[in-house]
NUMIDO-28347 format. One record per residue (C-alpha): y, z, x; residue number from 1. Coordinates in nm, 3 decimals, decimal comma. Layout:
N
<pt <Y Z X> NUM>
...
***
This chain:
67
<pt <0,000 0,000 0,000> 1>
<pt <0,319 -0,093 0,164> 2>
<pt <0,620 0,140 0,154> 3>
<pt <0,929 0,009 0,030> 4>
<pt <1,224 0,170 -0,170> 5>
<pt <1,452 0,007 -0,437> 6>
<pt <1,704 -0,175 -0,278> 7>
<pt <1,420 -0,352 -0,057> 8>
<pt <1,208 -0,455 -0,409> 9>
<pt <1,519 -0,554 -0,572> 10>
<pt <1,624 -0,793 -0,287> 11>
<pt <1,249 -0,957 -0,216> 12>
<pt <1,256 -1,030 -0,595> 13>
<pt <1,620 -1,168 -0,605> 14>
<pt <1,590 -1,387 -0,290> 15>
<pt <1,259 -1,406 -0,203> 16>
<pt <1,111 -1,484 -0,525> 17>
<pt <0,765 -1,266 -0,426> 18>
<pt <0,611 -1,015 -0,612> 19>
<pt <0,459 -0,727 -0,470> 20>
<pt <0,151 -0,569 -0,562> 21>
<pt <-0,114 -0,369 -0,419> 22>
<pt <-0,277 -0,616 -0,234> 23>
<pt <0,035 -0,729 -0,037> 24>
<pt <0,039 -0,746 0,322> 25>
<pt <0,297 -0,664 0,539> 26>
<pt <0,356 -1,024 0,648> 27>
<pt <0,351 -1,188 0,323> 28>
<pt <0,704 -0,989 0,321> 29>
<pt <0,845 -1,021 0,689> 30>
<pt <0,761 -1,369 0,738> 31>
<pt <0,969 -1,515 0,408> 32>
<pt <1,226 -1,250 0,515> 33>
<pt <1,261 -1,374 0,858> 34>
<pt <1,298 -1,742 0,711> 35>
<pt <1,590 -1,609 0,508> 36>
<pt <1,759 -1,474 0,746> 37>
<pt <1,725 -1,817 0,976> 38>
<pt <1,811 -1,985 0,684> 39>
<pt <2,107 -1,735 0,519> 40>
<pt <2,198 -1,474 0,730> 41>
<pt <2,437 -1,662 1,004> 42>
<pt <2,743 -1,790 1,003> 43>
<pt <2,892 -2,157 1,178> 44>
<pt <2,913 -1,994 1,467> 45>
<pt <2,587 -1,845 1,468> 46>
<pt <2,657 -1,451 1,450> 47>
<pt <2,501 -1,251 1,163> 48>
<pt <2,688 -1,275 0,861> 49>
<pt <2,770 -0,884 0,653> 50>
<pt <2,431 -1,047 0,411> 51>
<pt <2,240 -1,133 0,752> 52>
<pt <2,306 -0,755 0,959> 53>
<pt <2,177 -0,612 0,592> 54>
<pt <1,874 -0,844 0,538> 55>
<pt <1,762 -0,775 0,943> 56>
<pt <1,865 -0,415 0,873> 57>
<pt <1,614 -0,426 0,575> 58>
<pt <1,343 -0,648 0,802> 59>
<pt <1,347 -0,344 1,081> 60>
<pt <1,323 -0,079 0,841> 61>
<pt <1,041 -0,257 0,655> 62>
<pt <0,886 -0,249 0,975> 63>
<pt <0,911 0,049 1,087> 64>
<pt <0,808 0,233 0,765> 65>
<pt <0,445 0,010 0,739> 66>
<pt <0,330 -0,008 1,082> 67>
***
């Protein structure tokens, strides 16, 4: 079972589009979030954008709290 709190769920069903269950691994969230973040999180000059240091912010601490 992975451990994530509200904000994290709320923003994996907003952006990501995934639903999490029981059966979820840890990757099946990190690697869409990574993409994201390549995709989202940077601005022209590529430096995080305010959305980007949040979504990596949210990427570490999903980390950290399943491994």
């Amino acid at each position: 079972m992975l451990v994530l709190n509200e904000k994290e769920l709320k923003f994996i069903s907003d952006n990501l589009k995934l639903t999490i269950d029981e059966t979820s691994k840890l990757n099946d969230i990190l690697i869409p979030l990574d993409e994201w973040i390549a995709l989202n999180g940077f601005d022209e000059n590529d430096d995080f954008t305010a959305e980007g240091r949040k979504a990596q912010k949210m990427y570490d601490n999903i980390y950290l709290n399943n491994i």
